[in-house]
Structures are given as structure tokens and as C-alpha cells.
KOLFIMI-25506 format. One line per field, with one value per residue: y negated, x negated, z negated of N, C-alpha, C in turn. Coordinates in Angstrom, 3 decimals, padded with zeros to 6 digits. Each point is the difference from the previous one (the first is absolute). Layout:
BEGIN
n.y = [Y_...];
n.x = [X_...];
n.z = [Z_...];
ca.y = [Y_...];
ca.x = [X_...];
ca.z = [Z_...];
c.y = [Y_...];
c.x = [X_...];
c.z = [Z_...];
END
This chain:
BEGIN
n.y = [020.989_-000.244_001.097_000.885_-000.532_000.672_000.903_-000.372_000.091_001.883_000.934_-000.246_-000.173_001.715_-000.389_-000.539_000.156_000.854_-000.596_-000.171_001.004_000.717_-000.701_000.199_001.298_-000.046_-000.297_001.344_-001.169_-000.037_000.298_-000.392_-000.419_000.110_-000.417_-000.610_-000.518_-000.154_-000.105_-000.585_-000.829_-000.116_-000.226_-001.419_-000.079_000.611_000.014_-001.171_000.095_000.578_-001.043_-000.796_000.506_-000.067_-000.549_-000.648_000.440_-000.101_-000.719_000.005_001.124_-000.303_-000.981_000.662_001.080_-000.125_-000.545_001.406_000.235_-000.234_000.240_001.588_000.355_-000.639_001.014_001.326_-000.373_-000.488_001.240_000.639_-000.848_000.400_000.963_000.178_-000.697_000.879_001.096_-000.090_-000.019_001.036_000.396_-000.360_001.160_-000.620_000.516_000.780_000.682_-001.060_-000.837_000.865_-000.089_-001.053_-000.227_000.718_-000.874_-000.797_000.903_-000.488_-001.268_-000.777_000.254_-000.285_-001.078_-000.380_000.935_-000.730_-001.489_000.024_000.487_-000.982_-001.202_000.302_000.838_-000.262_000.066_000.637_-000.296_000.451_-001.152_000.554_000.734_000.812_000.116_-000.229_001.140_000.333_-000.132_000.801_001.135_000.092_-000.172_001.181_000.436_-000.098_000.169_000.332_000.363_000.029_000.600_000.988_000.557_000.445_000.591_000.549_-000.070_000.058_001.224_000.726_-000.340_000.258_-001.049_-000.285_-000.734_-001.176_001.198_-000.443_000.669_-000.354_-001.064_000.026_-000.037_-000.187_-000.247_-000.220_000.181_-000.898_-000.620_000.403_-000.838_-001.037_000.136_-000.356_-000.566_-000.649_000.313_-000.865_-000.145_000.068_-001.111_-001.354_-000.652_000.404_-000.888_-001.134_-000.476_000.766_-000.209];
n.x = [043.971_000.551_-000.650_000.075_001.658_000.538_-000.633_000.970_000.938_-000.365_-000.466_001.404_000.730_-000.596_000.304_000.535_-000.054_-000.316_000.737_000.470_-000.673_000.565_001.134_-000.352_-000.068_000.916_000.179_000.753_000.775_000.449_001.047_001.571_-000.281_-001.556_-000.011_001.108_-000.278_-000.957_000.353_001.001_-000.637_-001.130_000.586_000.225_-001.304_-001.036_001.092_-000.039_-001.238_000.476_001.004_-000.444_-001.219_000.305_000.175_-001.548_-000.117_001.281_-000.830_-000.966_-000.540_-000.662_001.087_000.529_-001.036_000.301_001.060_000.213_-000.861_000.904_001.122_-000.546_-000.090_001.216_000.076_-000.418_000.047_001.202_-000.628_000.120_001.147_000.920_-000.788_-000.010_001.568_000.057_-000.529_001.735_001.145_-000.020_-000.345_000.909_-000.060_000.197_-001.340_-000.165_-001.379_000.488_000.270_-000.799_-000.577_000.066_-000.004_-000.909_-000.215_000.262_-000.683_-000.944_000.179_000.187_-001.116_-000.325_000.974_-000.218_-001.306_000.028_000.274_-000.847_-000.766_000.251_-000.237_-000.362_-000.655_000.217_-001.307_000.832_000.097_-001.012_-000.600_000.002_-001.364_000.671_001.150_-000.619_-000.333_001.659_000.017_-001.258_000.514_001.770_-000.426_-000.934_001.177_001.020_-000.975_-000.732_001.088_000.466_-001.318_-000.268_001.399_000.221_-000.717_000.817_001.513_-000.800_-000.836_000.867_001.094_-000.205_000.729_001.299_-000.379_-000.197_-001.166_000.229_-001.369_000.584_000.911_-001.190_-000.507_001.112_-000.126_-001.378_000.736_001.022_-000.449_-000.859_000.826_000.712_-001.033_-000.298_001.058_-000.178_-001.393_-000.267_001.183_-000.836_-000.829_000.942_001.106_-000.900_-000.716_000.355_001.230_-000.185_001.297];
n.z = [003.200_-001.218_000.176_001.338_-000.302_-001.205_001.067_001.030_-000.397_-000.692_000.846_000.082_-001.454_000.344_001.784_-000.542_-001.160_000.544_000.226_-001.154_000.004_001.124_-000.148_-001.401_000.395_000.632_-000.816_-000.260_-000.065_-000.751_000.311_-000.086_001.144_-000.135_-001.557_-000.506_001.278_000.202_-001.375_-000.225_001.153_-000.684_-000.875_000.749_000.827_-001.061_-001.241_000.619_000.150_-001.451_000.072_000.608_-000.460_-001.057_000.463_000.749_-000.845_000.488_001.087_-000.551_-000.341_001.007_000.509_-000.787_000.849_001.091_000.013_-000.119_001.461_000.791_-000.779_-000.012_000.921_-000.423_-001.222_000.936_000.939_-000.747_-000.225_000.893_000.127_-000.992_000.520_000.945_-000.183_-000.926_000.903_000.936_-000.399_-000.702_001.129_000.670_000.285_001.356_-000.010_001.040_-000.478_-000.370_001.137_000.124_-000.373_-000.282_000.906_000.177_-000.944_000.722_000.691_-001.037_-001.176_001.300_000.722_-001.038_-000.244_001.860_-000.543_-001.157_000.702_001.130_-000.885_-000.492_000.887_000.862_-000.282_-001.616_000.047_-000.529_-001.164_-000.932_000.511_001.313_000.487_000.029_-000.872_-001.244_000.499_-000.174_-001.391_-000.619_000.704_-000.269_-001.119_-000.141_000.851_-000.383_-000.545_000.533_000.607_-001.797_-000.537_001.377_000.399_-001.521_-000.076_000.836_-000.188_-000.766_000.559_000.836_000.004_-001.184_-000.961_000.282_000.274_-001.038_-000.379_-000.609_-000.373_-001.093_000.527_000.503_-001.178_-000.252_000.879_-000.051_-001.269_-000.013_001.668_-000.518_-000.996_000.768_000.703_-001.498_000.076_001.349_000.024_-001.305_000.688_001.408_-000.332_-000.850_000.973_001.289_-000.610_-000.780_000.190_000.818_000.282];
ca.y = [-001.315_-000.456_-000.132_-000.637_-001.391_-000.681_000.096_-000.786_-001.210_-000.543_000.068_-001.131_-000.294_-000.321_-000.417_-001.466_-000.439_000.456_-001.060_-001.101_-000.144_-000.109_-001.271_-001.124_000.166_-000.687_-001.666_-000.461_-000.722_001.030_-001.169_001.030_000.176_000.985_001.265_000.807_000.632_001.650_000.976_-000.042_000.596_001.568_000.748_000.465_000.079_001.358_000.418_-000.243_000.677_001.112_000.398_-000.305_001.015_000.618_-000.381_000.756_001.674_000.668_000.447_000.256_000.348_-000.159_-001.243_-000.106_000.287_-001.376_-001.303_000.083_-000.017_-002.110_-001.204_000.040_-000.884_-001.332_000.091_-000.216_-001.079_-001.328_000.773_-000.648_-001.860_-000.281_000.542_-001.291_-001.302_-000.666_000.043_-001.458_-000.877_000.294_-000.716_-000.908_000.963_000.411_-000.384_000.816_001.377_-000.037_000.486_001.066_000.487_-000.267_000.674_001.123_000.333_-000.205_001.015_001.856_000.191_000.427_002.503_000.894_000.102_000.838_001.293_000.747_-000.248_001.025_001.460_000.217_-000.835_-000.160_001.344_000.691_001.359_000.085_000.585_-000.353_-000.077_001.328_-000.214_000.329_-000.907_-001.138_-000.206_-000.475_-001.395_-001.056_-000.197_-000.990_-001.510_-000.550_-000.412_-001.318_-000.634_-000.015_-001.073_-001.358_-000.749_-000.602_-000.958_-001.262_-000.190_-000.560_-001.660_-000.588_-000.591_000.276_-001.141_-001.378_-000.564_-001.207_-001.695_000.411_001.086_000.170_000.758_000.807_000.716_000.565_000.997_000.549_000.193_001.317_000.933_000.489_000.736_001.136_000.753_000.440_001.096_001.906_000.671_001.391_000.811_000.471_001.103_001.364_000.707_001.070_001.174_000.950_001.186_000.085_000.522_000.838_001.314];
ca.x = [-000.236_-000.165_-001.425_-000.643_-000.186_-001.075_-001.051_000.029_000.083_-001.041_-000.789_000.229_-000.130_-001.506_-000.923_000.662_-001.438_-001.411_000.007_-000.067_-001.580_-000.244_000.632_-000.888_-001.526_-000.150_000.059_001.380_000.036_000.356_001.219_001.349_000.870_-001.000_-000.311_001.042_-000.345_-000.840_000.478_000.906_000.519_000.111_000.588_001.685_000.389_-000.650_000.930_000.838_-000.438_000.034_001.331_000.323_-000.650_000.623_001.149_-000.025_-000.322_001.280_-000.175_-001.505_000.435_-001.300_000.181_-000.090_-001.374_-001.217_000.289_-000.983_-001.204_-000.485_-000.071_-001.309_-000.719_-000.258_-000.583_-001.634_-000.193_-000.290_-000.878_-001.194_-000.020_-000.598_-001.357_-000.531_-000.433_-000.702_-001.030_-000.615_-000.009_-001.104_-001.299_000.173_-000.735_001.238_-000.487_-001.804_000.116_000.009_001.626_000.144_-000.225_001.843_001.030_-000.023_000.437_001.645_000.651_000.028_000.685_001.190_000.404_-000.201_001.375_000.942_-000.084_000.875_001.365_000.587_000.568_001.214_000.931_-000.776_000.087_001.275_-001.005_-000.194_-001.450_-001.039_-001.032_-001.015_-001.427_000.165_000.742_-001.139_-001.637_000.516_000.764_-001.260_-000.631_000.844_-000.712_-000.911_000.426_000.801_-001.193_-000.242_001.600_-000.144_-001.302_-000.519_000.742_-000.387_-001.649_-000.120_000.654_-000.650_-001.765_-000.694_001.254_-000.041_000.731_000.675_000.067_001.097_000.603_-001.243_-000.653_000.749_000.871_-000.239_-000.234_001.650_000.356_-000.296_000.624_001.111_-000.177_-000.330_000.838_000.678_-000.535_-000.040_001.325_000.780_-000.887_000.135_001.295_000.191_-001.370_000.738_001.129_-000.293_-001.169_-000.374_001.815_000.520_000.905];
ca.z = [000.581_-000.783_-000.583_001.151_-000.172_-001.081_000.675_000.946_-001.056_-001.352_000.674_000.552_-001.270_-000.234_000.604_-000.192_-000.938_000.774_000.909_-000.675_-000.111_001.193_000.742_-000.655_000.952_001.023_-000.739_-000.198_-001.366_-001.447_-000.766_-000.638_001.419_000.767_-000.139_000.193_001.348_-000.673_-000.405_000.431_001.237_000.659_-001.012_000.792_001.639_-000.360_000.460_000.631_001.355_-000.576_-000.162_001.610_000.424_-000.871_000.660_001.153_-000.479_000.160_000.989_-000.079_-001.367_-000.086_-000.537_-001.702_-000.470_000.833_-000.877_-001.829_000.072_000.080_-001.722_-000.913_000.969_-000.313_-001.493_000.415_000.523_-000.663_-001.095_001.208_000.284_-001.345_-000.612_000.998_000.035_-000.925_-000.391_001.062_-001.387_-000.557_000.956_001.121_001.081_000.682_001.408_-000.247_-000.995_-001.736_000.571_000.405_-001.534_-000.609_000.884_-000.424_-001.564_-000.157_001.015_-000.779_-001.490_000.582_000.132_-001.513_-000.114_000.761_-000.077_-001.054_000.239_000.916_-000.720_-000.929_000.669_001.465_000.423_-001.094_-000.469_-001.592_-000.598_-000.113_001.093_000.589_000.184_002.006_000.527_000.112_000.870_001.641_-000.588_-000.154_001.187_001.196_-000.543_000.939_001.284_-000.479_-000.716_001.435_000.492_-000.564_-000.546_001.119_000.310_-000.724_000.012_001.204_-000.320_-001.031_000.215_001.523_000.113_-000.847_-000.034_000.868_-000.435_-000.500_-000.698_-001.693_-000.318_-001.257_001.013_001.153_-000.636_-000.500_001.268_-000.031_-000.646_000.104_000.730_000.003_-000.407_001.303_000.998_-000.824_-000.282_000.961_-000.335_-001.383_-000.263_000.516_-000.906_-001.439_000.125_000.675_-000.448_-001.369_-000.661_001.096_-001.034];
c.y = [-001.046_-000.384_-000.564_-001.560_-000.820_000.039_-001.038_-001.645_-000.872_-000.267_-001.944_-001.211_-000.439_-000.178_-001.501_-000.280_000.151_-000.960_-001.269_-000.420_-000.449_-001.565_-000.888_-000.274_-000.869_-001.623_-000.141_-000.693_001.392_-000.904_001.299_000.374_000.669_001.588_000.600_000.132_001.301_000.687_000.286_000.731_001.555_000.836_000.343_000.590_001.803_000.771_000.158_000.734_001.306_000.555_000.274_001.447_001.612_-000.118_000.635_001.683_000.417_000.383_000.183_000.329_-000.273_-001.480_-000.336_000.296_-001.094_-001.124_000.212_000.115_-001.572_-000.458_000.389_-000.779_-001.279_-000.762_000.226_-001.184_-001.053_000.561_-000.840_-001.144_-000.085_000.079_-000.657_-001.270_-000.119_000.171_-001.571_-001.159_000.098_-000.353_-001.043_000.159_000.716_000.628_001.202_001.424_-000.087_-000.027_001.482_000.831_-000.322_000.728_001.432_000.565_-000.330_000.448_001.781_-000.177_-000.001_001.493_000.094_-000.328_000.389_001.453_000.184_-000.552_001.203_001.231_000.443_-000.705_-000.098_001.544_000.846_001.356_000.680_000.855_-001.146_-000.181_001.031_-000.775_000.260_-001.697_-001.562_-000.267_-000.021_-001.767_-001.093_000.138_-000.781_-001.547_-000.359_-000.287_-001.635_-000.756_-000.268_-001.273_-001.226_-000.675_-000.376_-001.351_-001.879_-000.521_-000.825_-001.236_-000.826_-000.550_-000.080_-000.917_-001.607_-000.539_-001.249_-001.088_-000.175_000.309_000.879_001.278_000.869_000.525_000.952_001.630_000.645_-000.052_001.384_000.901_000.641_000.558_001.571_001.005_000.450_000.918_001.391_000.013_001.392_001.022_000.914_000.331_000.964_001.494_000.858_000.969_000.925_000.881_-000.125_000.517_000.873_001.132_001.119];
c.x = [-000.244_-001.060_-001.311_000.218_-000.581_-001.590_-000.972_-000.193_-001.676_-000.859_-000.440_-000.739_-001.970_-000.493_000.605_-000.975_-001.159_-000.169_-000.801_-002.077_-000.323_000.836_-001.344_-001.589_000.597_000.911_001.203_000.358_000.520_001.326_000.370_000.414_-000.698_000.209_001.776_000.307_-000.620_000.460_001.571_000.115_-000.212_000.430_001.389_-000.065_-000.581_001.266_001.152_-000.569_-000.054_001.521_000.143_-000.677_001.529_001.536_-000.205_-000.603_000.910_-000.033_-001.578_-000.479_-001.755_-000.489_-000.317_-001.030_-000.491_000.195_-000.708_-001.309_-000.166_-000.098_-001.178_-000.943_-000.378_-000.150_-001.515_-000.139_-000.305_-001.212_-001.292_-000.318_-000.731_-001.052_-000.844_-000.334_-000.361_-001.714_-001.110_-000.353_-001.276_-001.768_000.284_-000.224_001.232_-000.389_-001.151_000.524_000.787_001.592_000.409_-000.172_001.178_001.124_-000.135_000.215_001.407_000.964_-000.153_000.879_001.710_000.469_000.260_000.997_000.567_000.398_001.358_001.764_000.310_-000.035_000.835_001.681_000.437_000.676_000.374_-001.363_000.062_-001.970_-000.851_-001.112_-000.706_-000.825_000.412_000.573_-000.410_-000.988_000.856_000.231_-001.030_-000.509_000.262_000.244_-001.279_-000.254_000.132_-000.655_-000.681_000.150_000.059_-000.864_-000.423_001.021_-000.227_-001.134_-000.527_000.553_-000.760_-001.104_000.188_001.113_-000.378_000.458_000.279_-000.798_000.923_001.034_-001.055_-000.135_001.009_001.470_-000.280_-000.364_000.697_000.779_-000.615_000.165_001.091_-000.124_-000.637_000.790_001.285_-000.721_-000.360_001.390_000.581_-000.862_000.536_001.435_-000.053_-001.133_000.510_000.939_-000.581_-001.030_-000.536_001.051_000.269_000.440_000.390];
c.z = [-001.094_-001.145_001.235_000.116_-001.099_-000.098_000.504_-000.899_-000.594_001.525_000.931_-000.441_-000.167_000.690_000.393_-001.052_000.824_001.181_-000.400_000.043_001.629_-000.147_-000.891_000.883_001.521_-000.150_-000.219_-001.501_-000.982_-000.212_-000.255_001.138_000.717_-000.876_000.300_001.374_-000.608_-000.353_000.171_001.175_000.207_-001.321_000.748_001.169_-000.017_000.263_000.753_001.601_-000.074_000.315_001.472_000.789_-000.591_001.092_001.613_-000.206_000.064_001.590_000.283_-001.442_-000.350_-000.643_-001.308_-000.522_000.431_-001.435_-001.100_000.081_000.149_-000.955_-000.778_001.323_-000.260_-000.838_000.027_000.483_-000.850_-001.238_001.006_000.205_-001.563_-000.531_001.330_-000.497_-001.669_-000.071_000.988_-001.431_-000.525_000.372_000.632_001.167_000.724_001.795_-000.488_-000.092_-001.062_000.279_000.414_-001.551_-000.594_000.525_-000.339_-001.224_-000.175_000.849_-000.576_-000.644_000.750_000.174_-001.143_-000.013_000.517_-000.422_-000.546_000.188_001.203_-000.263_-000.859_000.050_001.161_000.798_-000.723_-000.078_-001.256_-000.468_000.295_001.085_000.100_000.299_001.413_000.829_-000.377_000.801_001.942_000.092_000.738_001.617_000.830_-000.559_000.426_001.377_-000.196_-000.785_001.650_000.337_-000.484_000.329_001.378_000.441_-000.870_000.672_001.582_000.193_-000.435_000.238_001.518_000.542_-000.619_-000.150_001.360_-000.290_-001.048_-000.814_-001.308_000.448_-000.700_000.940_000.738_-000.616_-000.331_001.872_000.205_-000.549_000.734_001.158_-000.334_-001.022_000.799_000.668_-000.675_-000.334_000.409_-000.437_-001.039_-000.132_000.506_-000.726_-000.810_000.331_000.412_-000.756_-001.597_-000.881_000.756_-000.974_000.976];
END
């Protein structure tokens, strides 16, 4: 448990920095109190949803995997907000193809990490990446690639933003929703058929 928590920690730890590109893209000021929200918070609350999961695994032993698929979850995630909203930064371009293109690049460089925390953290796989078990990885990401990118993609261009409500919010609304709707997906993907011991 002790190393899973110091885990939890760094993991916490780096998507509290990774935050920090997504709050500057939607106008959040930069003080001492935004970023230590950030980082801070989730340096404390990572593990702490870690302990609490660690605590109900005494009567659901499935619990403790789930929690450890959420926290890399949400380490992808903020990889996704991050590489999103900087490439929004970057063009100024929050709306179109070019929203769908982003999204999609910052929804791969997310799998590539996922790959490797849930194989080695996640589902405890020892060895070296198989070609078998990479190419189940990449399939049931490309489900969830699906999922994200349509789901984003729809909020976005076929919804539109509220009155309201900037272009750039609305773009990160659409994130997270579609990262909520590939969740359930992508645990059962991995437990059942990419880690399947």
C-alpha cells in the first residue's frame, strides 16, 4: 500500500502542474492561490481517494483497481485538457476540423501514457510490452477514441456553445464530457480484454 500511495501522490502531484496550461487557456489569473489549488489540491485529494478506495477494498476488492484506473484516468485526462488547450493557445482555433484534430492529438499522446501506468500500475502485468497485447490495447482505445472524439466533437460543433459561454469553455466542456462517457468503456476494455490475467 505504501508505494501505491506514494504513487498516487507523484501521480497527483503531475496532473496538478498539467492543469496549470488548461486554467491559463480559459482566463484563469496565475496567482499563488490558483496554482496551489492545482497543484496542491490534487497532490492531497489523489491520495486521499486512493486511501478511501484502499479502505472500501476490504468489502469490494475490485475497488482498488477501479481507483487506480481513475487516478491514471485523470492524469490522462488533464494530458488531454493540456495538449488541447495548448494547441487552442497556440492557433486560436477552438471550433471546426481543427477542434477535432486537436482533440485527437491530445487524445493519442493521452493512450500512450495510459498504456504504460495501467500495465505496470494499474493491473500489476510484469514484462515487457507484447505486440499481442498492444494491438488489444490499441483496439479498445480505438473504441474510446470513438467515444471521446465523437462525443467531444458533437458538444462542440452540433450543441454549441450556451449564450454566454466562450468558445474556449465550451471546448473543455466538451472534453470532459466525453472523457466521462469513455470511462466506463476503457476499464472494462482493459480489465476484461487487454490485462486479462
Amino acid at each position: 500500500m505504501k508505494k501505491d500511495f506514494q504513487i498516487s501522490v507523484l501521480v497527483g502531484f503531475m496532473a496538478g502542474v498539467l492543469l496549470l496550461p488548461t486554467l491559463r487557456n480559459l482566463g484563469v489569473q496565475f496567482n499563488l492561490s490558483s496554482v496551489a489549488i492545482s497543484i496542491v489540491g490534487l497532490t492531497v485529494l489523489t491520495p486521499a481517494g486512493y486511501a478511501a478506495a484502499y479502505w472500501l477494498s476490504q468489502w469490494w476488492p475490485v475497488m482498488l483497481q477501479f481507483i487506480k484506473f481513475a487516478i491514471v484516468g485523470g492524469l490522462n485526462f488533464t494530458i488531454d485538457l493540456a495538449v488541447l488547450n495548448f494547441l487552442i493557445f497556440l492557433s486560436g482555433i477552438s471550433v471546426g476540423y481543427f477542434y477535432t484534430a486537436f482533440k485527437a492529438t491530445s487524445f493519442v499522446l493521452a493512450v500512450i501514457n495510459s498504456y504504460f501506468w495501467n500495465k505496470y500500475w494499474t493491473f500489476h502485468v510484469e514484462g515487457a510490452p507484447q505486440a499481442v497485447e498492444f494491438t488489444k490495447f490499441i483496439a479498445v482505445n480505438l473504441i474510446g477514441f470513438g467515444i471521446n472524439v465523437s462525443v467531444a466533437s458533437a458538444v462542440v460543433n452540433l450543441v454549441g456553445a450556451p449564450p454566454g459561454i466562450s468558445e474556449t469553455i465550451w471546448a473543455n466542456v466538451g472534453a470532459v464530457t466525453a472523457s466521462v462517457t469513455a470511462l466506463f468503456w476503457n476499464f472494462i476494455g482493459m480489465k476484461f480484454v487487454v490485462f486479462k490475467r
